[in-house]
Each structure stands twice: as C-alpha cells, then as structure tokens.
KOLNURO-594163 format. One record per residue: residue number from 1; residue in one letter; x, y, z of N, C-alpha, C, O in turn. Coordinates in steps of 0.02 Angstrom, whole numbers, m for minus. Example, Ala and Ser with C-alpha at 12.3 -4.5 7.8 and 13.67 -1.06 7.14 Angstrom:
BEGIN
+-----+------+--------+--------+--------+--------+--------+--------+--------+--------+--------+--------+--------+--------+
: pos : code :   n.xx :   n.yy :   n.zz :  ca.xx :  ca.yy :  ca.zz :   c.xx :   c.yy :   c.zz :   o.xx :   o.yy :   o.zz :
+-----+------+--------+--------+--------+--------+--------+--------+--------+--------+--------+--------+--------+--------+
:   1 :    a :    660 :   m284 :    390 :    615 :   m225 :    390 :    660 :   m165 :    390 :    712 :   m166 :    423 :
:   2 :    s :    642 :   m112 :    354 :    684 :    m53 :    357 :    645 :      2 :    394 :    670 :     57 :    402 :
+-----+------+--------+--------+--------+--------+--------+--------+--------+--------+--------+--------+--------+--------+
This chain:
BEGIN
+-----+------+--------+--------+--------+--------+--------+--------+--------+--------+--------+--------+--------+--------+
: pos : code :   n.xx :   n.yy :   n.zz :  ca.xx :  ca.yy :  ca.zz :   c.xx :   c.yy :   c.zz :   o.xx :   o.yy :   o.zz :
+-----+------+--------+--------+--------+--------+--------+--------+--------+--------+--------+--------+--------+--------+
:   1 :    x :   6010 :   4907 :   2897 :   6007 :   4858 :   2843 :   5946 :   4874 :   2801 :   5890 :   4875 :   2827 :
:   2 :    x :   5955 :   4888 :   2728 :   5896 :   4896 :   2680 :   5900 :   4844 :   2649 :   5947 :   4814 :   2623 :
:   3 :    x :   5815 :   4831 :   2655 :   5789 :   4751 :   2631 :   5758 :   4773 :   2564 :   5705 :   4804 :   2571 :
:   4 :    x :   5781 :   4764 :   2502 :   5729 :   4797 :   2438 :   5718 :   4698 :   2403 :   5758 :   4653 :   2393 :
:   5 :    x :   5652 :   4702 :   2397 :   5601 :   4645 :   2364 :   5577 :   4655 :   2312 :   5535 :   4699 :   2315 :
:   6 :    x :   5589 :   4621 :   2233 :   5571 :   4634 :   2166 :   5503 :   4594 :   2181 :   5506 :   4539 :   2209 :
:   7 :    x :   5447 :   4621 :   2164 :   5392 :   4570 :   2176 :   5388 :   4544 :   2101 :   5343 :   4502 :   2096 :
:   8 :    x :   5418 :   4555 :   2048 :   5416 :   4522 :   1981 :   5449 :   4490 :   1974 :   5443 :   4461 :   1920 :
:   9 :    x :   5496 :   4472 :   2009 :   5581 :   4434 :   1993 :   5544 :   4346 :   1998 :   5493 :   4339 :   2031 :
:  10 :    x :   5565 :   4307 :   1975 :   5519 :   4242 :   1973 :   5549 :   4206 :   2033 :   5520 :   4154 :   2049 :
:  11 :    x :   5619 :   4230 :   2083 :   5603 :   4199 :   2145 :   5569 :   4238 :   2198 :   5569 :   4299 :   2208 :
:  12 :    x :   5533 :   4183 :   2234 :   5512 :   4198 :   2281 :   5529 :   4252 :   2339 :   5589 :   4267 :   2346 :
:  13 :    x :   5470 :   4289 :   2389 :   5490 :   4340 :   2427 :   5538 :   4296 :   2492 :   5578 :   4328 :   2525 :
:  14 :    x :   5533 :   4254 :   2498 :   5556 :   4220 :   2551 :   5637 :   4222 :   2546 :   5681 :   4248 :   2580 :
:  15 :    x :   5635 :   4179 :   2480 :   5725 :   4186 :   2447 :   5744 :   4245 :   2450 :   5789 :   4257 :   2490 :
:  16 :    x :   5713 :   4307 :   2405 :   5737 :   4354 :   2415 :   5775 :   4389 :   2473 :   5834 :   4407 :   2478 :
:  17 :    x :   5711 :   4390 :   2523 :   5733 :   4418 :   2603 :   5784 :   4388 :   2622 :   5824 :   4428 :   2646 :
:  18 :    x :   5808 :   4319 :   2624 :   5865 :   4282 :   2637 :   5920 :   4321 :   2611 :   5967 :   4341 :   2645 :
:  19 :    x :   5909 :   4332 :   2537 :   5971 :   4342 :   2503 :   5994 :   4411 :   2517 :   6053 :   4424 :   2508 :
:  20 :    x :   5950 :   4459 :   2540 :   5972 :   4534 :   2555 :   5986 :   4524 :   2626 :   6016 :   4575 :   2645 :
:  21 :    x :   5980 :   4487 :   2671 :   5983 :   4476 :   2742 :   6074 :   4433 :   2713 :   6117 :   4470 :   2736 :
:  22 :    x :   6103 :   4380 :   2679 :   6157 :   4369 :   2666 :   6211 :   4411 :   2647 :   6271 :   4413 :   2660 :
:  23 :    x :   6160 :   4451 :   2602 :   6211 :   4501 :   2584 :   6221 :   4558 :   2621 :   6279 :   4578 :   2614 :
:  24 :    x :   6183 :   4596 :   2662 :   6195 :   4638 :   2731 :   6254 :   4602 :   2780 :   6284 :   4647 :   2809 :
:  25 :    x :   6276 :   4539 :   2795 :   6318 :   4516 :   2820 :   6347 :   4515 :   2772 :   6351 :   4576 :   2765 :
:  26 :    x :   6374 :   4495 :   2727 :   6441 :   4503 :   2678 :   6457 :   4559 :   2679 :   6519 :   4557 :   2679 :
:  27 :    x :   6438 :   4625 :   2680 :   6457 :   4690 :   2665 :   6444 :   4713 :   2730 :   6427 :   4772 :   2735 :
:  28 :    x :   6451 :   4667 :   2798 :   6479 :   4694 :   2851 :   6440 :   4748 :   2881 :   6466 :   4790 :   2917 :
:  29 :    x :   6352 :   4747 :   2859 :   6286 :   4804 :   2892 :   6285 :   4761 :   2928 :   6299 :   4794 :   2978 :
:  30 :    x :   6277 :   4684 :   2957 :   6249 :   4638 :   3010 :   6330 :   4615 :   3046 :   6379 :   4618 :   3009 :
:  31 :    x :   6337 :   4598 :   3101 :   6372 :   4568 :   3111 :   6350 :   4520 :   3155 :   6293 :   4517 :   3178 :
:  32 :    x :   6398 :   4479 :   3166 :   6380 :   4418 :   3220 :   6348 :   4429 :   3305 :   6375 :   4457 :   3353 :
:  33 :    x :   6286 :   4397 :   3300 :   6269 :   4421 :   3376 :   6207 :   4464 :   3384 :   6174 :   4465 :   3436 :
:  34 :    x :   6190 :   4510 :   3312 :   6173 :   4560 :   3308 :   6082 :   4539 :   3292 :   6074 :   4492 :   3254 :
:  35 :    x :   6022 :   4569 :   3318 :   5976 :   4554 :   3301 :   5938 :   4562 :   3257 :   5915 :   4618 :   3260 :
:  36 :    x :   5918 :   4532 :   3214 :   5858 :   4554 :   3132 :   5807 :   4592 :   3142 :   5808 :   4597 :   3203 :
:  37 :    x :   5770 :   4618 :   3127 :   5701 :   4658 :   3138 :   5679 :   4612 :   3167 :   5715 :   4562 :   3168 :
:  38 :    x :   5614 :   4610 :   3200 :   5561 :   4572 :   3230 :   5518 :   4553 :   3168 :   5501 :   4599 :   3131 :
:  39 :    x :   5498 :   4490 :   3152 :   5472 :   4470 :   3094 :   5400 :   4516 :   3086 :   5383 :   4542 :   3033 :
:  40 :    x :   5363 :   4519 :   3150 :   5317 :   4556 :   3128 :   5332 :   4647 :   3112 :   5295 :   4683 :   3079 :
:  41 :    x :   5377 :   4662 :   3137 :   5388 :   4721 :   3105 :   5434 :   4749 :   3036 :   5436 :   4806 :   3012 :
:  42 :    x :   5471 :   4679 :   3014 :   5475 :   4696 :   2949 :   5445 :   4674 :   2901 :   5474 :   4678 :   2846 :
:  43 :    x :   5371 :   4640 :   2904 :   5329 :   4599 :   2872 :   5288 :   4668 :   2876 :   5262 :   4673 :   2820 :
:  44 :    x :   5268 :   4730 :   2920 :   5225 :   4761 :   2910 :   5269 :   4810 :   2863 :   5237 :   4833 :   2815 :
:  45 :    x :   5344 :   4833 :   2870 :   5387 :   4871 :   2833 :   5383 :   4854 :   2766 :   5371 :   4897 :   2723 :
:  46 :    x :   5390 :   4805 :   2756 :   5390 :   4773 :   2671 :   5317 :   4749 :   2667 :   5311 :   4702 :   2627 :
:  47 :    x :   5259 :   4769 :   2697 :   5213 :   4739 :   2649 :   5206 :   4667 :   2656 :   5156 :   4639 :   2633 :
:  48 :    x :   5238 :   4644 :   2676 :   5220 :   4548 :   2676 :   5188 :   4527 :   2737 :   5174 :   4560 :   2787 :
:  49 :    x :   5179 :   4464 :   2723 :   5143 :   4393 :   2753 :   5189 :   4418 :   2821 :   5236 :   4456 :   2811 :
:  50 :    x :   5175 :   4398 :   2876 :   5225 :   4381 :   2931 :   5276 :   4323 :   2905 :   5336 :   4331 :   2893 :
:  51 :    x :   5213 :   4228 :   2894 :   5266 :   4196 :   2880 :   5298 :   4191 :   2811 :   5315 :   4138 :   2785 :
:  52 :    x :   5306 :   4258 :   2780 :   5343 :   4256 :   2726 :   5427 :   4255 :   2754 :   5475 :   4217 :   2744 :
:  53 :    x :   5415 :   4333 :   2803 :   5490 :   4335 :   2840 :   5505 :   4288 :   2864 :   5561 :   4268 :   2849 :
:  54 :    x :   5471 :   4251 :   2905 :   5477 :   4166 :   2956 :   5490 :   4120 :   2904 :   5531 :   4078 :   2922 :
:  55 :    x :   5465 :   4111 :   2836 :   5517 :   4088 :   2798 :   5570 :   4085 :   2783 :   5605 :   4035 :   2780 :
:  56 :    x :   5587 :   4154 :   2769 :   5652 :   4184 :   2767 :   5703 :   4166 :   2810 :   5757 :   4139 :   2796 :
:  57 :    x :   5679 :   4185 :   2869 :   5719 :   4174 :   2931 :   5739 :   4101 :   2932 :   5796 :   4080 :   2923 :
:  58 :    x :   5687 :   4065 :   2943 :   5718 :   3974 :   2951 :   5750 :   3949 :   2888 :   5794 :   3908 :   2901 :
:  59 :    x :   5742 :   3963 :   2816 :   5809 :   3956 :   2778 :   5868 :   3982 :   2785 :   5914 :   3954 :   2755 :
:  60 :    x :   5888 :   4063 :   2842 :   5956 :   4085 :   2840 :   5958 :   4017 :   2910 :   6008 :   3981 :   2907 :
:  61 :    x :   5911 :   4003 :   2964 :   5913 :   3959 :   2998 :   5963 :   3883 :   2988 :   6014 :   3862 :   3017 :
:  62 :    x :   5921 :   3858 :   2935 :   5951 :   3805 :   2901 :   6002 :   3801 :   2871 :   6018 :   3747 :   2846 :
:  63 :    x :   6044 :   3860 :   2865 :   6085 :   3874 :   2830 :   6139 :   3881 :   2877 :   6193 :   3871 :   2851 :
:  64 :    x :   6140 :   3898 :   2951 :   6161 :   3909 :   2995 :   6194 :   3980 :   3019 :   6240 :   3991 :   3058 :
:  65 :    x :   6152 :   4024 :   2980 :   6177 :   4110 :   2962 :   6159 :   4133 :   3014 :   6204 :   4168 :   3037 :
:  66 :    x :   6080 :   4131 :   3071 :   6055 :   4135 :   3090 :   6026 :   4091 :   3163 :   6012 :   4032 :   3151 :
:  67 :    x :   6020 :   4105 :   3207 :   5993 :   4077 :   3275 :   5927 :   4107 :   3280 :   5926 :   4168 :   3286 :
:  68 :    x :   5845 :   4060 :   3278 :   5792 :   4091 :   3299 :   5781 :   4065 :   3375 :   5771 :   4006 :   3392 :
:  69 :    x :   5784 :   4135 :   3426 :   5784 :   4121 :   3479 :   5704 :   4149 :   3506 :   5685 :   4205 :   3490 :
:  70 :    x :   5660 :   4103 :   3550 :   5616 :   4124 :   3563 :   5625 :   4187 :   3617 :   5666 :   4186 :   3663 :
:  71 :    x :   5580 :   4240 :   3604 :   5599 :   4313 :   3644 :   5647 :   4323 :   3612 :   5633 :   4381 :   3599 :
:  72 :    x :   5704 :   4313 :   3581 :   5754 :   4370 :   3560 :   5765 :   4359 :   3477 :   5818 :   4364 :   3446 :
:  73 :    x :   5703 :   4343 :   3451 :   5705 :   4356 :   3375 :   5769 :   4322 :   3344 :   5802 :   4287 :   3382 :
:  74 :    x :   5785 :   4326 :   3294 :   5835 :   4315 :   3250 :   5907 :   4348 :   3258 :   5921 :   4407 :   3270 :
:  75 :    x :   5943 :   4302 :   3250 :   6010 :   4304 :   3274 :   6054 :   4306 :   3235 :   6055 :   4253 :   3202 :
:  76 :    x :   6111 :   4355 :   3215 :   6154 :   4313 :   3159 :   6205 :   4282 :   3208 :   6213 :   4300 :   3266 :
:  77 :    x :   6256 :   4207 :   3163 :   6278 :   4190 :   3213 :   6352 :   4197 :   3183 :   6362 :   4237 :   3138 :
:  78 :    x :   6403 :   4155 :   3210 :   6465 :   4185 :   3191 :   6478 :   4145 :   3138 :   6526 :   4159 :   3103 :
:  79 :    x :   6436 :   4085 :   3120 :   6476 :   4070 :   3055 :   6474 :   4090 :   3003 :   6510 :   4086 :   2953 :
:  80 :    x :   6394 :   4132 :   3028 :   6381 :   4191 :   2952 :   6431 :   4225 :   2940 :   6435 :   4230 :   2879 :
:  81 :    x :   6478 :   4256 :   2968 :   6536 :   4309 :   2956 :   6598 :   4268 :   2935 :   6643 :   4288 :   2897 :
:  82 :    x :   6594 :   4203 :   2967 :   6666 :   4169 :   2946 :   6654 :   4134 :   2874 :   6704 :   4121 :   2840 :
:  83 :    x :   6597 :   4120 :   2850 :   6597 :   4082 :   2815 :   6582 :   4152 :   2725 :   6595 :   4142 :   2666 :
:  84 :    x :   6554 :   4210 :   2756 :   6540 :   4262 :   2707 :   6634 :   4269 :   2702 :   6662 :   4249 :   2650 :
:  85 :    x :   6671 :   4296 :   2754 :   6723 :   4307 :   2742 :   6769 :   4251 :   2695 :   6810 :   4269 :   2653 :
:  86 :    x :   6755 :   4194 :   2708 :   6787 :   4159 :   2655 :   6779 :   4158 :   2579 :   6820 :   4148 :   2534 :
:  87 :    x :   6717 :   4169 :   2580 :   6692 :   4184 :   2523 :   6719 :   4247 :   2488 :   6727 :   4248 :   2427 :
:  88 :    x :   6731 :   4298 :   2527 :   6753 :   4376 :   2497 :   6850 :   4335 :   2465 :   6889 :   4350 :   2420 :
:  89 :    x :   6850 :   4287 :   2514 :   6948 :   4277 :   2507 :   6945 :   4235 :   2453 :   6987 :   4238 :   2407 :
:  90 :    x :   6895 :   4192 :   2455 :   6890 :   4152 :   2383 :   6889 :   4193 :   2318 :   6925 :   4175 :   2271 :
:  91 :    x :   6843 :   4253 :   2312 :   6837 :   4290 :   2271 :   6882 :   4340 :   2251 :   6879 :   4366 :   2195 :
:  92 :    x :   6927 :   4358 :   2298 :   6971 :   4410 :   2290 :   7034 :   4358 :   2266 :   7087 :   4379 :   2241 :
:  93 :    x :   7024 :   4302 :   2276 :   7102 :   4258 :   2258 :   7064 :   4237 :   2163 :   7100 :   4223 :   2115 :
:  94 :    x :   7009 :   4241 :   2162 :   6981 :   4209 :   2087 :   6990 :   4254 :   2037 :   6998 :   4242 :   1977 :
:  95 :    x :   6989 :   4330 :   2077 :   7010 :   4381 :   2036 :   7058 :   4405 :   2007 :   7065 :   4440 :   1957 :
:  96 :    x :   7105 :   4372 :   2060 :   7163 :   4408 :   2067 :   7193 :   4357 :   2010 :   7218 :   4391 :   1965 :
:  97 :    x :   7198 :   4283 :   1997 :   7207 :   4232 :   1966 :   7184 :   4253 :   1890 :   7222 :   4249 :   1842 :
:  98 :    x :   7119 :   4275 :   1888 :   7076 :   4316 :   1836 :   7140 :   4370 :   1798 :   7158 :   4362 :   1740 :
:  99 :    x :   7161 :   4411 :   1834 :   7197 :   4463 :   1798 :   7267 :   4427 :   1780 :   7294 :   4438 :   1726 :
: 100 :    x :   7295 :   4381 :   1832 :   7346 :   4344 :   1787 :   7377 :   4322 :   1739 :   7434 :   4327 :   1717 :
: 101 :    x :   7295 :   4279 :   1719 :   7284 :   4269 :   1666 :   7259 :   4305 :   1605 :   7247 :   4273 :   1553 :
: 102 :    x :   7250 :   4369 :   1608 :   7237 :   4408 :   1575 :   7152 :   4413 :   1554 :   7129 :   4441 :   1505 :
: 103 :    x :   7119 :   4379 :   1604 :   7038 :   4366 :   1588 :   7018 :   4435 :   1622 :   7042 :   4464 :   1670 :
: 104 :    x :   6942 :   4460 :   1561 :   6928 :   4520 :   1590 :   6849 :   4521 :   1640 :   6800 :   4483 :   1638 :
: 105 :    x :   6858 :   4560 :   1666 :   6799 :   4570 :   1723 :   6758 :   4555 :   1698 :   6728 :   4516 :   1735 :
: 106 :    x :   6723 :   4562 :   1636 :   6664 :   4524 :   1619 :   6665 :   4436 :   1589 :   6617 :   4397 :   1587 :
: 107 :    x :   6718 :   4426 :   1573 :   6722 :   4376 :   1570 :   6726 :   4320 :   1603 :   6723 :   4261 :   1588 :
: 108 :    x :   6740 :   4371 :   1688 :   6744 :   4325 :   1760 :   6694 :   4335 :   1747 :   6672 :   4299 :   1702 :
: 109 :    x :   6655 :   4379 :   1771 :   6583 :   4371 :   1782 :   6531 :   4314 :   1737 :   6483 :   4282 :   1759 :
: 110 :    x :   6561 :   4313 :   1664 :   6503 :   4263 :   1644 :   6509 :   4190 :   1649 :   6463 :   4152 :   1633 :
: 111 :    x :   6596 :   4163 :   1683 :   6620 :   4111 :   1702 :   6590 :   4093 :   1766 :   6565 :   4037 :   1774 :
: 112 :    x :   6590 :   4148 :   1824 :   6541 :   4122 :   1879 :   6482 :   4121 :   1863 :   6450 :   4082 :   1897 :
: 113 :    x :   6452 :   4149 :   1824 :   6370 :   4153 :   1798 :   6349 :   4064 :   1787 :   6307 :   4026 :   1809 :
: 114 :    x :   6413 :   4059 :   1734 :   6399 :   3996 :   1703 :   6402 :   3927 :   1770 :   6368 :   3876 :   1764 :
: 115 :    x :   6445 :   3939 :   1828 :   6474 :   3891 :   1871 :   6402 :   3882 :   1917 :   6372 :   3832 :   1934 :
: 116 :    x :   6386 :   3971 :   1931 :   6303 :   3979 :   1974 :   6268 :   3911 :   1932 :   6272 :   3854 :   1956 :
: 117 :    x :   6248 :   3919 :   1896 :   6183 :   3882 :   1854 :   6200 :   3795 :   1880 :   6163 :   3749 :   1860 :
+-----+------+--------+--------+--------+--------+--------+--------+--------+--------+--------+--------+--------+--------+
C-alpha cells in the first residue's frame, strides 16, 4: 500500500492518511483482516507526528473501516470491503445510467463534484 501526503493541499495530514488508507481498500491493496503499518513506523516513513497516523487511524476507527487492537495495530475490518464494494456497484450502476442517458464522463464527474460539496 503507497501512502502519498500533499503537505499543501488545505486538508489536513490526518484526513489525508485516512483517505489513501480508504482508497487502498477500494482498489482491493488492503483487504479485510489485514494489518496497517505500525503507526510508529509509518509516521517515521512519511515524516509525521506519530499521533498524526493515530489520528488517522481512529477516524478510519470511527468510521468502522478499521479495528485498533492493542498489540496487533490496526485492523481493516470486513465492513470496509462490503461497504467500499457497494460503493464501486453504486458507481458502476450511476455510470452505466450516465451513458443511457447520453451524459458524458465529464459531465458525471462534475454532477458528483457538485453532489460531494
């Protein structure tokens, strides 16, 4: 799993790490069960705080992506995969609806842009 961090981007390193740790499970590098780096060793890998990653970690936590188990680090858990996978079926059915209608790929794109906000 490659963790890349914009240190200019105006969110935070914490969000970030979350969001490349979400997206490593969506694209199926993490799977369920499977363990995260050790916070202190990807806090020395990337340059950060320890509790920057320990941030990180207890929002995929809260989110329920993740199990922090004492001694066995960070966990992904299975709803991370069931709930990423729905998401891929949501998106592949929005697309598919998308070309139906004759809407073009960028035009999906700036319709979810607009839905994100």
């Amino acid at each position: 799993m490659l963790i890349r961090l914009d240190p200019n981007s105006p969110d935070p390193l914490f969000v970030q790490l979350a969001a490349a740790v979400r997206g490593a499970v969506a694209r199926g590098e993490v799977r369920a069960g499977e363990r995260l780096p050790g916070a202190r060793d990807l806090a020395a890998s990337l340059g950060l705080n320890v509790h920057t990653v320990l941030r990180g970690y207890q929002q995929l936590r809260d989110e329920g992506l993740v199990e922090l188990r004492r001694g066995r680090g960070a966990v992904v858990t299975d709803r991370a995969e069931t709930g990423h996978a729905a998401l891929h079926s949501a998106v592949a059915q929005a697309v598919a609806h998308a070309k139906r209608v004759g809407l073009s790929a960028d035009d999906l794109v700036d319709l979810i842009r607009t839905e994100y906000r």
